[in-house]
N, C-alpha and C positions, 0 to 999 in steps of 0.2 A: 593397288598393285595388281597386274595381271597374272594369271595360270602361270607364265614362265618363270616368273621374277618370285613365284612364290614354291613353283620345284625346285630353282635355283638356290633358295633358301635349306629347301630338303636336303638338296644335295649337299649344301655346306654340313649339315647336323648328323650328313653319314646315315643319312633315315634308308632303312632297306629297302632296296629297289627305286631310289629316288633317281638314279641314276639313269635307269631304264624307260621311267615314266616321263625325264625329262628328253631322252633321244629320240623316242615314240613324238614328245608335241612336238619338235624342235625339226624331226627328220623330213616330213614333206616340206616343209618352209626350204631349209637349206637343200632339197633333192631339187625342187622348182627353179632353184637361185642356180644350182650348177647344171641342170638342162639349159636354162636361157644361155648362161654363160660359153657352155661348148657347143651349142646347136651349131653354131658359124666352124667348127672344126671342118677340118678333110676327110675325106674318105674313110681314109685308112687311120683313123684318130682310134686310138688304145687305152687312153682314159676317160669312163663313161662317169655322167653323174652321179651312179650310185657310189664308184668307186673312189671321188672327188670327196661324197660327204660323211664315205666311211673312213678314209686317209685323215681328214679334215677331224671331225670326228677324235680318233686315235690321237692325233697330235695335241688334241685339247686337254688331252686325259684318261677318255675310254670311261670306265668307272670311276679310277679317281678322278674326278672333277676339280679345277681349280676352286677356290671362293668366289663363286659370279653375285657382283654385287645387286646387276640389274640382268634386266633383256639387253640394255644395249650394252654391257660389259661385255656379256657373253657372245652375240652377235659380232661386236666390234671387234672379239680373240678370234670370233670362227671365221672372218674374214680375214685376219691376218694367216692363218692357217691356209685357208685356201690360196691364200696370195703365195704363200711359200713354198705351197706342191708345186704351182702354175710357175712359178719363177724357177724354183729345182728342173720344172721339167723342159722349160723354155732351154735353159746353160745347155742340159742333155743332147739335145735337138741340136741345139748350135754348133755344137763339140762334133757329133756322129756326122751329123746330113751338112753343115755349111763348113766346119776346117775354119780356115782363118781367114777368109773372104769375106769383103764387107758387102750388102745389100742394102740400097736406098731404104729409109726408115719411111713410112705411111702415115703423115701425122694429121693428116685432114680427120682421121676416126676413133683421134684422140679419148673424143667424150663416151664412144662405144665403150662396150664392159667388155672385158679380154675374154677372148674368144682362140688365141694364140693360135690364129692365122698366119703371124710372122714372129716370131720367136724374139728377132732382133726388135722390133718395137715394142715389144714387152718387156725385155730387157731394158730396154731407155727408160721406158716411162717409168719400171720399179726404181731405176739408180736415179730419175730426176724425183721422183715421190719420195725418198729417202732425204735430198736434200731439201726439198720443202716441209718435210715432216721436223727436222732440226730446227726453220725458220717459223712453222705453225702447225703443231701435229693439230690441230679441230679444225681446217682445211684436208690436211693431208689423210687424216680419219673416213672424211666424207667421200674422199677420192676412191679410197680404198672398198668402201662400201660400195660404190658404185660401179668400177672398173675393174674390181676382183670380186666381188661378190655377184654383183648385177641387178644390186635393186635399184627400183626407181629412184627418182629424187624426193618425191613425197614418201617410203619409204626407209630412207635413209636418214631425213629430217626425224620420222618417229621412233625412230635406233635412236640417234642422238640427242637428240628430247629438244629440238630446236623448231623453230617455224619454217615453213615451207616457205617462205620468202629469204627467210634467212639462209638458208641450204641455197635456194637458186643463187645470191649474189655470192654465196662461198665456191659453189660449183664453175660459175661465168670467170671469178677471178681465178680459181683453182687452175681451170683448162688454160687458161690465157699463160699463166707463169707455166705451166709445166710445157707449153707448147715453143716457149720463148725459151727456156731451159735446154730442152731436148734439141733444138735449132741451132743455141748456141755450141755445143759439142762437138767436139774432131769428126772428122765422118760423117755428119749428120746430114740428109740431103735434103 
């Protein structure tokens, strides 16, 4: 077992200060994950990394910690968390700055990790990620890892405890359906 998967155990047993010790190893990994992620932001971008892995963070639990069975449980909720501010804040954006106006979706940059350069492409991709996650959540896992969180693909494969050949042909058919997905939808341009 490594360091994380073995605070993660602390944390379950309520051991003092486990909680701290594990945001401390955990906090540069995921600061790094949501720099890469919003670097590609605008200018005028109002949620910065740190504020991304403290939100992200809070939503996990804060001190109470859920039961994280491994690293990749725990990584695998902290990307879902992220994926959930980025989505909350994608709706927000749409609502204030776009009204009910549709704009062309950008799916060529599908495999990119969200960056929420356009609101509305993140938006499709979370509602077609949703429907592939009913049809394969251990694709739609990978997905999430990648394009919400922004780790590698070789990093992603060691979240999920899978082989890095295995991740590439999940990832090649992951992109291909969710891009065929998001194609087929009203509006989709």
């Amino acid at each position: 077992m490594n360091d994380i998967t073995l605070m993660l155990q602390a944390v379950q047993r309520s051991e003092p200060g486990a909680a701290d010790r594990l945001m401390e190893a955990v906090y540069h990994e995921l600061r790094a994950l949501a720099a890469a992620k919003l670097a590609g932001e605008s200018n005028n971008v109002t949620l910065q990394p740190t504020a991304l892995v403290h939100e992200a963070w809070l939503r996990l639990g804060g001190e109470n910690q859920a039961p994280w069975r491994n690293r990749a449980h725990f990584f695998s909720a902290a990307a879902a968390a992220m994926r959930r501010i980025l989505i909350d804040r994608a709706r927000h954006r749409c609502r204030v700055r776009r009204g009910s106006g549709e704009r062309p979706l950008n799916l060529d940059d599908i495999g990119e990790p969200a960056a929420e350069r356009d609101p509305e492409h993140l938006l499709a991709v979370n509602e077609a990620l949703e429907r592939l996650a009913a049809e394969d959540a251990s694709h739609a896992e990978l997905v999430k890892l990648r394009f919400f969180v922004g780790l590698t693909l070789a990093e992603a494969a060691n979240v999920l405890g899978i082989s890095e050949s295995t991740a590439k042909r999940r990832w090649e058919f992951s992109r291909a359906w969710l891009y065929r997905e998001i194609r087929s939808q009203p509006g989709a341009k």
